[in-house]
N, C-alpha and C positions, 0 to 999 in steps of 0.2 A: 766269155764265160757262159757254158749253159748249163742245166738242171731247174730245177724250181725255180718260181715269177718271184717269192717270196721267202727267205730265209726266217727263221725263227731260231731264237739262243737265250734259254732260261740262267741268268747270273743269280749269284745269290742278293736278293731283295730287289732283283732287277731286270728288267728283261729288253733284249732287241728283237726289231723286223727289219729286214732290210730286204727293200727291193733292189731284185736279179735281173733286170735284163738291160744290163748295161748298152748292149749291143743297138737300142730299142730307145735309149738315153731313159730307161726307167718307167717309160710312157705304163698307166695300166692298162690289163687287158684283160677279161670277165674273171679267167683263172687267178689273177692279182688279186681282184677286188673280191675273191672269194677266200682266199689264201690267205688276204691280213685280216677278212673278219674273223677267219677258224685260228690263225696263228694267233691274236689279241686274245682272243675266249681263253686258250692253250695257257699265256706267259700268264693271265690273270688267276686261274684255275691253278696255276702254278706256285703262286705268291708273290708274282711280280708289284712291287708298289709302281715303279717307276718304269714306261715305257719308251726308249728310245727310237725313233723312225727314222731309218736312211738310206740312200742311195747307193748303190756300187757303183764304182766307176768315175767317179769323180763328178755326177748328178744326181741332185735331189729325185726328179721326176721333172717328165714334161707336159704332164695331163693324162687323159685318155688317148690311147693308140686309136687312132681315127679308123685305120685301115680295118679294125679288129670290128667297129662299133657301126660304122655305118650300115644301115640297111635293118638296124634294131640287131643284130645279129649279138649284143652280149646283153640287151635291155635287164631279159630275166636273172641274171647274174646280180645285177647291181639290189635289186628289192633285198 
């Protein structure tokens, strides 16, 4: 599956994020970690009382994508 690091789905009183890069086992990568603070702001801004968080794929997440981060390379993402 590819398109977006981060799915976003405003339900009624309810809302999901789910990370997309199943391919990746979920790992973040600076556009993730940028993607569920603007997608959170979005379903909050939206009415969501209740926030669900999940993986595609059949994993939660595996951390940080090392490959992505090493060398400082997403540092300013994350602030």
């Amino acid at each position: 599956m590819t398109g977006a690091p981060v799915l976003t789905a405003l339900h009624e009183g309810w809302g999901e994020l789910v990370l997309n890069r199943p391919e990746r086992r979920n790992a973040l990568a600076p556009a993730s970690a940028r993607d569920l603070r603007e997608g959170l702001a979005a379903l909050l801004q939206g009415g969501a009382r209740v926030v669900l968080l999940r993986g595609e794929g059949g994993t939660f997440c595996s951390g940080l994508d090392i490959d992505l981060f090493q060398g400082g390379a997403g540092e300013s993402h994350l602030a």
